[in-house]
C-alpha positions as CSV (number, residue, x, y, z in Angstrom):
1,X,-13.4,-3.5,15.2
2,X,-14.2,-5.5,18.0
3,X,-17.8,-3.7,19.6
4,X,-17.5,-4.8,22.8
5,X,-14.1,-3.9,23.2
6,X,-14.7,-0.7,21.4
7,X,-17.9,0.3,23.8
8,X,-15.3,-0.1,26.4
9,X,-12.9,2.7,25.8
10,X,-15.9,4.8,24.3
11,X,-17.5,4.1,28.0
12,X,-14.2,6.0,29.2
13,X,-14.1,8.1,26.7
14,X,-17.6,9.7,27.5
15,X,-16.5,9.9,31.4
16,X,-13.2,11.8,30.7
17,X,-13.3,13.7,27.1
18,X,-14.0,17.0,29.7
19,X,-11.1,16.5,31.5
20,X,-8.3,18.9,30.6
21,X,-5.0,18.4,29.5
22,X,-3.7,21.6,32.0
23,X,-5.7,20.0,34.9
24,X,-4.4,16.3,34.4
25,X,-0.7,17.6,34.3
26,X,-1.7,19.5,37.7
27,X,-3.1,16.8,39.2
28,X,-0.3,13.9,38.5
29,X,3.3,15.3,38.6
30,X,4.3,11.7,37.5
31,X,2.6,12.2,34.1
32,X,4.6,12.4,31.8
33,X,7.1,9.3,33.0
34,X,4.1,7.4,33.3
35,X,3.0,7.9,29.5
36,X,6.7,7.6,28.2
37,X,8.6,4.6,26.4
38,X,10.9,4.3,23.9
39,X,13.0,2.2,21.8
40,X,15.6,1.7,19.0
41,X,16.6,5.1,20.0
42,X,13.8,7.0,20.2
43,X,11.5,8.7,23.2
44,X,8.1,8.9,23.1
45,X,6.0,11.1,25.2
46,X,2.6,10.9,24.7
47,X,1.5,12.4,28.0
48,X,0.2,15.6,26.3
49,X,-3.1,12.8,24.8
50,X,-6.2,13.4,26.1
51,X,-6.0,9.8,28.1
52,X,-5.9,8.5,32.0
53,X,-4.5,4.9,32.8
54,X,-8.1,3.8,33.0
55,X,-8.3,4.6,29.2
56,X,-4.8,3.3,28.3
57,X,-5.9,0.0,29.6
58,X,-9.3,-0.1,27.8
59,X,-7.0,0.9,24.5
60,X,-5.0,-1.7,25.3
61,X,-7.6,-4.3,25.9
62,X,-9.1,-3.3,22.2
63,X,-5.7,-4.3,20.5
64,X,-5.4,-7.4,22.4
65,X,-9.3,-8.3,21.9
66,X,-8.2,-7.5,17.9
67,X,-5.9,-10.5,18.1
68,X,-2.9,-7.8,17.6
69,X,-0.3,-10.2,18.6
70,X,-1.5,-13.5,16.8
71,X,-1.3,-10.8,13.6
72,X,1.7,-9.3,14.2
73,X,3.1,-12.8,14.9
74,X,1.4,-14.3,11.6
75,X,3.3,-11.3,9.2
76,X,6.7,-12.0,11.0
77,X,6.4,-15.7,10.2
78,X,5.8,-15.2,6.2
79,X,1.4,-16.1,6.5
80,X,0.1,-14.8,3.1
81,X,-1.6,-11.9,5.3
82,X,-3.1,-10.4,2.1
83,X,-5.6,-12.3,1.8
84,X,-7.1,-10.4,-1.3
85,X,-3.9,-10.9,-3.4
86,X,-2.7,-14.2,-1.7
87,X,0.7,-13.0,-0.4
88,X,3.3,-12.8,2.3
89,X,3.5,-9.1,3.7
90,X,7.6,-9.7,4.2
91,X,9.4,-6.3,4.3
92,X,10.7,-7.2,7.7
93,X,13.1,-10.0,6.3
94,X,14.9,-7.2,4.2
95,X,15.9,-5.8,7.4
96,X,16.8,-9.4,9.0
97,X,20.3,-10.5,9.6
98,X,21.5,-13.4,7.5
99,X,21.3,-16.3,10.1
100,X,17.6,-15.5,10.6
101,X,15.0,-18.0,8.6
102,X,11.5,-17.0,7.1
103,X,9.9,-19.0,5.2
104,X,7.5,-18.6,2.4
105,X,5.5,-21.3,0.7
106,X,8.0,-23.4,2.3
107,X,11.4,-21.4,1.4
108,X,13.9,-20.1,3.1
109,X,13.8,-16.3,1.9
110,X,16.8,-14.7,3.6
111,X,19.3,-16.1,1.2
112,X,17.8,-14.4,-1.7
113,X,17.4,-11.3,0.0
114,X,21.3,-11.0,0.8
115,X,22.2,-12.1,-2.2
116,X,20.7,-9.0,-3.6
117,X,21.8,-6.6,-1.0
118,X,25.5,-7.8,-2.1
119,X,25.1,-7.5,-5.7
120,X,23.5,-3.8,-4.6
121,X,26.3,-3.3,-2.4
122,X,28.6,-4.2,-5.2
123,X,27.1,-2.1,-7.8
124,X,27.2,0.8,-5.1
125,X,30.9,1.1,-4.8
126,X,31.5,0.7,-8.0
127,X,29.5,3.3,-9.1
128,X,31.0,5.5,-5.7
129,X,34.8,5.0,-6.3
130,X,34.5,5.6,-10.5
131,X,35.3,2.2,-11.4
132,X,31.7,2.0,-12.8
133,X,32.2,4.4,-16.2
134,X,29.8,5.3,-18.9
135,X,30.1,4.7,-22.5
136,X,32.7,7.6,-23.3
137,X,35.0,6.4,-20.3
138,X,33.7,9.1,-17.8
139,X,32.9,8.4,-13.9
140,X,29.1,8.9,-12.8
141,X,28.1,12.0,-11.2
142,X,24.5,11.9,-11.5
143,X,22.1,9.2,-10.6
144,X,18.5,9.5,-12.1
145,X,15.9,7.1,-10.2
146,X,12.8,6.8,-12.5
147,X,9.7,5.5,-10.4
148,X,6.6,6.5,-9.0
149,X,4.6,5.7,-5.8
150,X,6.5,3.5,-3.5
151,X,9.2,3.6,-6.4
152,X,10.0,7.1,-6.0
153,X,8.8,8.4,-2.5
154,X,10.8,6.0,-0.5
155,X,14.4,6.7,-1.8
156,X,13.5,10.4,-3.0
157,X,12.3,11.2,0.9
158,X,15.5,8.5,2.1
159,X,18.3,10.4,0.1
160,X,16.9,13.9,1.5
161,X,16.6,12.6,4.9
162,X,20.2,11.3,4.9
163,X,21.4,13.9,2.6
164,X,24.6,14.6,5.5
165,X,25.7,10.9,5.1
166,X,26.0,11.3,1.2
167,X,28.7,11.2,-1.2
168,X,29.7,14.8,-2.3
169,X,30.7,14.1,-5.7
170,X,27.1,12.2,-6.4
171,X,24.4,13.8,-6.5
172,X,20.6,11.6,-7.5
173,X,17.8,13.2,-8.5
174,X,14.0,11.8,-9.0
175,X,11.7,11.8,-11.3
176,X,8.2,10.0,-11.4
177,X,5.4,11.9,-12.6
178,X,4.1,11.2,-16.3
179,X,4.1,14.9,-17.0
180,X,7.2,15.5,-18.9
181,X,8.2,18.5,-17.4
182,X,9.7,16.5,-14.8
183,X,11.9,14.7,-16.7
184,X,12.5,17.6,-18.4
185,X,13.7,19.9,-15.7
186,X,16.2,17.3,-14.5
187,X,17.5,16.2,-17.7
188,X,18.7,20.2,-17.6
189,X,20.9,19.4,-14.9
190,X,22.7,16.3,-15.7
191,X,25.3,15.4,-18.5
192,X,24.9,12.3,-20.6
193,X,28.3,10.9,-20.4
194,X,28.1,11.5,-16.7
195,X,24.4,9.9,-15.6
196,X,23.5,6.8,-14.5
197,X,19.5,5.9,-15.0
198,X,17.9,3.3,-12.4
199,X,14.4,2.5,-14.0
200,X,12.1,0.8,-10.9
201,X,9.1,-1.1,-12.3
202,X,8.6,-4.6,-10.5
203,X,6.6,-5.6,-13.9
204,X,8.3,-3.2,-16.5
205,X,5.2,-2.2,-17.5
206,X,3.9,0.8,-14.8
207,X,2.5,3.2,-17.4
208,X,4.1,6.3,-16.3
209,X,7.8,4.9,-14.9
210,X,8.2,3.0,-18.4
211,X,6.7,6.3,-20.7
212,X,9.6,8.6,-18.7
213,X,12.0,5.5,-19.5
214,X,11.4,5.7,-22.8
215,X,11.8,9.7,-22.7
216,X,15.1,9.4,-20.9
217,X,16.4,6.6,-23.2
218,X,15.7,8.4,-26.3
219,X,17.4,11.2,-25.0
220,X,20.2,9.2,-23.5
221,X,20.7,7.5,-27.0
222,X,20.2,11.2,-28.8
223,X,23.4,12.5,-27.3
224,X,25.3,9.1,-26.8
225,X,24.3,6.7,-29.6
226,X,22.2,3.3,-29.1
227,X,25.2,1.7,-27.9
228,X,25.6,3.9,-24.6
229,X,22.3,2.7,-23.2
230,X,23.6,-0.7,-21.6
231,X,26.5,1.4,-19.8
232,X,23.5,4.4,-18.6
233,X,20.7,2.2,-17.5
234,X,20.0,-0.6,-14.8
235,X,16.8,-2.1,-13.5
236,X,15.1,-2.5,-10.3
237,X,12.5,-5.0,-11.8
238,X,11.4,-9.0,-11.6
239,X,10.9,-9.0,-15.8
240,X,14.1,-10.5,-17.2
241,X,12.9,-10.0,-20.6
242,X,11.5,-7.1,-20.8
243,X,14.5,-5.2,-19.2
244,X,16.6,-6.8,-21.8
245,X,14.0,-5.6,-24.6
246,X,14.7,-1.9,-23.3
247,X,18.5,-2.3,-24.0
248,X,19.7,-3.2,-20.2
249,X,21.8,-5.7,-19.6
250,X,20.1,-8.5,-17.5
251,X,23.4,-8.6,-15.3
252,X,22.6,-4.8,-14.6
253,X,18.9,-5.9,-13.0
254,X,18.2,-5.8,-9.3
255,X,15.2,-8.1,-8.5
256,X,12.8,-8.0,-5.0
257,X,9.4,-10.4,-4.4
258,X,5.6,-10.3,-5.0
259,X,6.2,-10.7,-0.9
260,X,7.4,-6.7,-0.8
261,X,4.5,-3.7,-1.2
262,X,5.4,-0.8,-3.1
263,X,4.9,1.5,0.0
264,X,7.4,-1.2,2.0
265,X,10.0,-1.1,-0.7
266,X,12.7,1.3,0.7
267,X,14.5,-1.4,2.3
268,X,14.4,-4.0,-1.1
269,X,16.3,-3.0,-4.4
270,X,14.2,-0.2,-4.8
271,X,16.3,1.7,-2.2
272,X,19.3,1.1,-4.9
273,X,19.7,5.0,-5.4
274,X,19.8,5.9,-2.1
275,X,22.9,3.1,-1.2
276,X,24.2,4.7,-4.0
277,X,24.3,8.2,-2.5
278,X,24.7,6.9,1.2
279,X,27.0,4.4,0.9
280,X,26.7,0.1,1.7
281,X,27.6,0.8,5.0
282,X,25.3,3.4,6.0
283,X,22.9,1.7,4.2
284,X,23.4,-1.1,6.4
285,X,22.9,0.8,9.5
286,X,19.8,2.2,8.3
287,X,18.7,-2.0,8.0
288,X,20.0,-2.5,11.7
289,X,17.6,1.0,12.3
290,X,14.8,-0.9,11.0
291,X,15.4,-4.1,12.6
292,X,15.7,-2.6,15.6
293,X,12.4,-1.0,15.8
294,X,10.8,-4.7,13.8
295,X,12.2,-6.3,16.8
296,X,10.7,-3.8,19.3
297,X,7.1,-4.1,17.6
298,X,7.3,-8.2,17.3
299,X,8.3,-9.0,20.8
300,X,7.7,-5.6,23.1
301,X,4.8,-5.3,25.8
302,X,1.7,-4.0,24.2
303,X,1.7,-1.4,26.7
304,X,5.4,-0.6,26.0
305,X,5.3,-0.7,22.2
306,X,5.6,2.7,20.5
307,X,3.7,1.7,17.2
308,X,0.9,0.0,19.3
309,X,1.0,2.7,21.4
310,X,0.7,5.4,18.6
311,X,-2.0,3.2,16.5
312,X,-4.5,3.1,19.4
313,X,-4.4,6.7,20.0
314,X,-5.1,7.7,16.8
315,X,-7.9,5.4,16.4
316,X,-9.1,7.3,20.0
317,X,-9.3,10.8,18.2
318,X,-10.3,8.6,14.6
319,X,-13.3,6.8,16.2
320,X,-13.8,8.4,19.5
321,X,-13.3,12.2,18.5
322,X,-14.0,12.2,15.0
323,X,-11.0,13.8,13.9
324,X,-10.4,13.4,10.3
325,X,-6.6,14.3,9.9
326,X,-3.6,14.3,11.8
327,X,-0.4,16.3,11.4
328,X,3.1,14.9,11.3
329,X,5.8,18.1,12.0
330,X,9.4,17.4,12.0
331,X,11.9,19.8,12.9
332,X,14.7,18.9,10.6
333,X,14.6,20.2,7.6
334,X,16.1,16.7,6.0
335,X,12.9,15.4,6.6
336,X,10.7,17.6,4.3
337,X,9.6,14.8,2.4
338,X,9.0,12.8,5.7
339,X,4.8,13.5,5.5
340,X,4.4,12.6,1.7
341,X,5.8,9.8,2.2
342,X,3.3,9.2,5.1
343,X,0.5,10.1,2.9
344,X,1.2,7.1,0.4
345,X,2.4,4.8,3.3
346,X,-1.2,4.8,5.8
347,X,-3.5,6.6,3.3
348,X,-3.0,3.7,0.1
349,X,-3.0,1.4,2.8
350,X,-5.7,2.2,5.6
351,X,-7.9,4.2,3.1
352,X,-10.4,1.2,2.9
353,X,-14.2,1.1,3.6
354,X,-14.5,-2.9,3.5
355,X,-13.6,-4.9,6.8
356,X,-12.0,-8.2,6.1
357,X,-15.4,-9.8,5.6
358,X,-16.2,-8.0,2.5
359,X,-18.6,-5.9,4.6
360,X,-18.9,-2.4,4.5
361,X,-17.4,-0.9,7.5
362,X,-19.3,0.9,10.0
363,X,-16.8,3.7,11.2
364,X,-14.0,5.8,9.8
365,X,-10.7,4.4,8.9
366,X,-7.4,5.8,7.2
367,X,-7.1,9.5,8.4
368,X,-5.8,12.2,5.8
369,X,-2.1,12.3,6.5
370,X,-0.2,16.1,6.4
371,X,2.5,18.3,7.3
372,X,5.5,20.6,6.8
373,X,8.6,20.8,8.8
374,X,8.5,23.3,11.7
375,X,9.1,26.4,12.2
376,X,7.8,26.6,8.6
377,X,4.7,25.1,9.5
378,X,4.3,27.4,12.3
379,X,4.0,30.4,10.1
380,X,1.6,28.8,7.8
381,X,-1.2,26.3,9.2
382,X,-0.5,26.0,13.0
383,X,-2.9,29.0,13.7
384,X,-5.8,26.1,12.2
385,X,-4.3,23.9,15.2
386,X,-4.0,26.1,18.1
387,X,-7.5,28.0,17.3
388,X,-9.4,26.4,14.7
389,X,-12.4,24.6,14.5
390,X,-11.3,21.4,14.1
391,X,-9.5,19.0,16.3
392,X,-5.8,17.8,14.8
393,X,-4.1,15.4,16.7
394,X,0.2,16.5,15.9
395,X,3.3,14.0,15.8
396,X,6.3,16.4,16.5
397,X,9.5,15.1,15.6
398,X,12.8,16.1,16.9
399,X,17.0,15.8,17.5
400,X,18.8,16.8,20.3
401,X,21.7,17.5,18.0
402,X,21.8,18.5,14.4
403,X,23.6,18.0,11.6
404,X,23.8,22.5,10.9
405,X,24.1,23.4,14.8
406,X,23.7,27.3,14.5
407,X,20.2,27.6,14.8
408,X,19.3,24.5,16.8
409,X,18.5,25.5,20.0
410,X,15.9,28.4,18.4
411,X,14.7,25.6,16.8
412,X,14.2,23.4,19.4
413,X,12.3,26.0,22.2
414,X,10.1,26.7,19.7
415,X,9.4,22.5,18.8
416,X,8.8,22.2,23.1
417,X,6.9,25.3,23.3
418,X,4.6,24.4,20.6
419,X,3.3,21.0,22.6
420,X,3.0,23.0,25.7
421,X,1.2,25.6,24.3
422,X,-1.4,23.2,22.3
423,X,-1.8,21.4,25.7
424,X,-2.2,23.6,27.7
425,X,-3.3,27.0,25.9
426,X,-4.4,30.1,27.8
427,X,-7.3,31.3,29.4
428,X,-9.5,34.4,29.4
429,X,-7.9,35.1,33.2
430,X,-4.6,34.7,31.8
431,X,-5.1,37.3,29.1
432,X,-6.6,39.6,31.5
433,X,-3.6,39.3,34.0
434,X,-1.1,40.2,31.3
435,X,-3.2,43.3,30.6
436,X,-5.4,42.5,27.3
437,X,-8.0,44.7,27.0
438,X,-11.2,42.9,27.6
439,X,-12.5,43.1,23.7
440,X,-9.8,41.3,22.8
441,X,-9.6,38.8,25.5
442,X,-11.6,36.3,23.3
443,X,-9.0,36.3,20.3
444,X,-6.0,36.0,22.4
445,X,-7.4,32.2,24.6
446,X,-6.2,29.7,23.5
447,X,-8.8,26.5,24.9
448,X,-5.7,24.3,24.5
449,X,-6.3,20.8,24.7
450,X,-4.9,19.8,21.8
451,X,-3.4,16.6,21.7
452,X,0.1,15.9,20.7
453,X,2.8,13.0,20.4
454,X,6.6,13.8,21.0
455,X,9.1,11.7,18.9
456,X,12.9,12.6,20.3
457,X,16.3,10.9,19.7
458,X,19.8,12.3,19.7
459,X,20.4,12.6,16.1
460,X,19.2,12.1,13.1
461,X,21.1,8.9,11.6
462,X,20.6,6.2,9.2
463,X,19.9,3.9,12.2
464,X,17.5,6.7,13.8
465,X,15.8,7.2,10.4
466,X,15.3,3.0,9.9
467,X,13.9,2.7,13.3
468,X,11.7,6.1,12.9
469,X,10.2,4.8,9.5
470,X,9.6,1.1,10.7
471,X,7.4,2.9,13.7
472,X,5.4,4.2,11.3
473,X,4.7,1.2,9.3
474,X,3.9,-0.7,12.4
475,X,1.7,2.1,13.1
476,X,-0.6,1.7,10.3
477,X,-0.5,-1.9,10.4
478,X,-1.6,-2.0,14.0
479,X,-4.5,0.7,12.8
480,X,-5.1,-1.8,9.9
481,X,-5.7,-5.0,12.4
482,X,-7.9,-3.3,14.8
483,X,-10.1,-1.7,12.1
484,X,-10.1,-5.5,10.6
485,X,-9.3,-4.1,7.2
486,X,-6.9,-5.8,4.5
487,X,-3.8,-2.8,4.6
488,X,-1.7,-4.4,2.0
489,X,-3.9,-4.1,-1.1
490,X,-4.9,-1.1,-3.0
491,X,-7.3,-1.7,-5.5
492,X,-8.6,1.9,-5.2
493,X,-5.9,2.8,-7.4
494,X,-7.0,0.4,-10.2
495,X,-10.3,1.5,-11.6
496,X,-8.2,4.9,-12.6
497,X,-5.8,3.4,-14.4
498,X,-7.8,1.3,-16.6
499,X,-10.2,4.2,-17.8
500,X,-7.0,6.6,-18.4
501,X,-6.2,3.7,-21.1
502,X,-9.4,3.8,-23.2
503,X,-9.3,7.7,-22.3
504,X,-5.6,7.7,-23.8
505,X,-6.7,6.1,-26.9
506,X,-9.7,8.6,-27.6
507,X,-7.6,11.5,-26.7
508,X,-5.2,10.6,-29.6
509,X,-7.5,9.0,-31.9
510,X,-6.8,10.3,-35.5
511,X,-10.6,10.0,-36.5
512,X,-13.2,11.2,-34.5
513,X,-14.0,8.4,-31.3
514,X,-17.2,7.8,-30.8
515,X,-17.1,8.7,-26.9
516,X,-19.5,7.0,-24.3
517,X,-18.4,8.6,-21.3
518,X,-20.8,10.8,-18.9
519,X,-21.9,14.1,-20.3
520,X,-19.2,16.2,-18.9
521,X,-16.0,13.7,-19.7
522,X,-17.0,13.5,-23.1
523,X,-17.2,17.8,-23.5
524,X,-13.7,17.2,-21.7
525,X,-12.6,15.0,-24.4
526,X,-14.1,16.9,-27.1
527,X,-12.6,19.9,-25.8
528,X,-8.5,18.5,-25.2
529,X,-9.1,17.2,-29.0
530,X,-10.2,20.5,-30.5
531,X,-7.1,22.4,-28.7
532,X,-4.9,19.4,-30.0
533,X,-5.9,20.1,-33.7
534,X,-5.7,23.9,-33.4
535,X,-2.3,23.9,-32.1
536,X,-1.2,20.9,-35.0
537,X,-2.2,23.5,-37.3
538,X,-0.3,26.4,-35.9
539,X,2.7,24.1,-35.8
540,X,2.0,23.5,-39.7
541,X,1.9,27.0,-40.6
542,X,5.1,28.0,-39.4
């Protein structure tokens, strides 16, 4: 992070962190028009921050000191921006229109990238209109997306968030983690002759995706015969051989780029199950959504640009506050999944304590991402925001309209009177004047001051839901430049993964392993075993 920059804003900061958010709304009426902007049809009004202009410009001047543009610029054009694995960071050309050109290593990618958005597309109404039938002749009615991480969050959260805009007589379930109940539980609800299986792996080889593969295949071919698998499976993978050595027709395999994160996929083949349930042509829309908002990041005044906007605020309560979280509260209930998918998107991404330099860095980064949809929320953790301890910085996201009108309007007085009332709170005098008694006076203030963001568009559409998502990614990458950290790696998630498979192989060992681990894995170990032999033997003696 730059430090001069940096001792700027915190030189503000100091000056106005005891300024109120009740008395800054009293003393500028033009508030919250001054700290509003929006695009790709959304509002943002992020009046209710603990800021003055004087501090927006000093944010400002840190995101312009951080080189923001030359960056933001350099992943538009195709740069191999990961420098730590070499590669493009591209997932705005799956949202371009044809006629636009990026290059990468000196080709043209767009061509590629429609060319597998029409195979998708033609896969999609195939499978929609029944002319795509399974191996006994029957129509799909089930679609069975077998991921995890980006693989799985992104079209599981997209098909619940655009759940009105789906096809009646589909209906796609998820299933990602390695713990076989969850294949399990949805095989319960699906037919054979009736399910379609899309297995996402870029390499074919993901651990848990292929081991759930395997599961569902064996079961597939149990109740249909070898034979069925070709007409039951497709791929979302780059491994031509190694889909056809699963018993999927390579014709039936849906390819993306090294150039595409995980966490960035939704808008690549891997969002194959949701154009499924949505449909090509909302599907398209929710690209245009996307663009829309990549358009708005790559060329929109710094001081008019809702993800540069958002980013610099969180890093003031990150860096200048301390806070250590921040809540994300839609109220729509299609976008339950909407803070999960958060969690993976800035957490894998921003949760990184080397700067760019290999050096360790010397302040916090990625915050702890959370949230529930309101009201829910509101009768669970709010009371934590409102009167807690701890300050929690809120993104509250709302429709005008909704898709279930009867409720809406209860709904939505209770999504504006929940930013009010963290902004502004209530005082001791307050209490008194409405006739507390004085010993409870001090439970019933509210200090207020709680700062808040306010995301509103007219309705929640597949173009709404492109641009809302693309904000978000901006956001983090924004966070990512400033904090000069590499946000397109995650190599946190390796060391894991490579002990679980010497683990694996001691856990199933027929002789005894000889264990090396630290004194309490190896009791662990010891401990699985012994509970594996006893129930073996119980299983033998019935």
């Amino acid at each position: 992070m730059n430090q001069n920059a940096w001792a700027s804003v915190m030189e503000e900061v100091n000056k106005t962190c005891d300024l109120h958010l009740r008395d800054l709304f009293a003393k500028d009426p033009g508030r919250a028009g001054r700290f509003t902007a929006a695009a790709a049809g959304w509002t943002l009004d992020y009046s209710k921050n603990r800021i003055t202009p004087e501090l927006m410009n000093r944010l400002l001047a840190l995101a312009r000191a951080s080189g923001l543009r030359r960056e933001i610029d350099a992943m538009f054009s195709g740069e191999a921006i990961n420098a730590t694995e070499g590669r493009a960071v591209l997932h705005t050309a799956l949202r371009n229109p044809p006629e636009k050109t990026v290059a990468v290593n000196g080709k043209d990618v767009m061509p590629d990238v429609h060319e597998v958005l029409g195979k998708m597309k033609a896969f999609s109404n195939r499978v929609r209109n029944g002319d795509w039938r399974g191996h006994t002749g029957k129509p799909i009615r089930h679609v069975v997306n077998i991921g995890i991480g980006g693989s799985d969050l992104g079209p599981a959260m997209a098909c619940q968030a655009l759940k009105p805009y789906a096809q009646g007589s589909l209906k796609c379930h998820f299933v990602s983690n390695v713990d076989k109940t969850h294949l399990a539980e949805v095989l319960k609800e699906v037919e054979a002759e009736q399910t379609l299986f899309i297995v996402v792996s870029k390499t074919f080889t993901t651990q848990e995706t292929m081991a759930n593969a395997g599961s569902a295949r064996a079961w597939l071919a149990g109740k249909l015969g070898e034979a069925a698998v070709a007409k039951h499976f497709v791929a979302v993978s780059t491994d031509k051989d190694k889909v056809e050595a699963f018993g999927i027709d390579a014709k039936n395999m849906f390819g993306f780029w090294e150039w595409v994160g995980g966490r960035y996929s939704l808008t690549s083949a891997v969002g194959l199950s949701l154009m499924i349930a949505i449909g090509p042509e909302n599907f398209t829309q929710m690209l245009e959504g996307f663009h829309a908002m990549d358009e708005h990041f790559r060329t929109a005044p710094l001081e008019q640009n809702l993800p540069v906007i958002m980013a610099l605020l969180g890093i003031l309560y990150s860096n200048g506050y301390g806070a250590e979280s921040y809540a994300v509260l839609p109220y729509d209930q299609y976008l339950a999944r909407f803070a999960a998918y958060l969690q993976q998107m800035d957490m894998e991404s921003n949760g990184k304590c080397v700067d760019r330099n290999g050096q360790r860095v010397a302040f916090a980064t990625g915050p702890i991402v959370w949230g529930e949809p309101g009201t829910n929320g509101q009768h669970a953790f709010y009371q934590l925001i409102h009167q807690g301890t701890r300050l929690i910085p809120c993104d509250f996201i709302g429709f005008c309209r909704s898709h279930n009108p009867g409720h809406h309007d209860l709904l939505m007085a209770n999504f504006f009177a929940q930013t009010e009332a963290l902004a502004h709170g209530k005082t001791a005098d307050e209490c008194r004047a409405e006739g507390v008694p004085e010993h409870l006076v001090p439970y019933k203030t509210f200090e207020g001051n709680r700062p808040t963001n306010t995301l509103l568009a007219d309705e929640l559409t597949p173009a709404t839901f492109g641009a809302l998502v693309a904000l978000y990614e901006h956001k983090v990458f924004t966070q990512g430049i400033i904090w000069d950290i590499y946000s397109f790696d995650q190599w946190g998630v390796q060391l894991g993964k490579v002990l679980a498979g010497k683990v694996l192989e001691e856990l199933t060992a027929e002789d005894e392993p000889a264990l090396a681990h630290d004194a309490s894995t190896n009791a662990l170990i010891t401990k699985y075993r012994e509970a594996r032999r006893r129930a073996a033997s119980r299983s033998a003696n019935y």
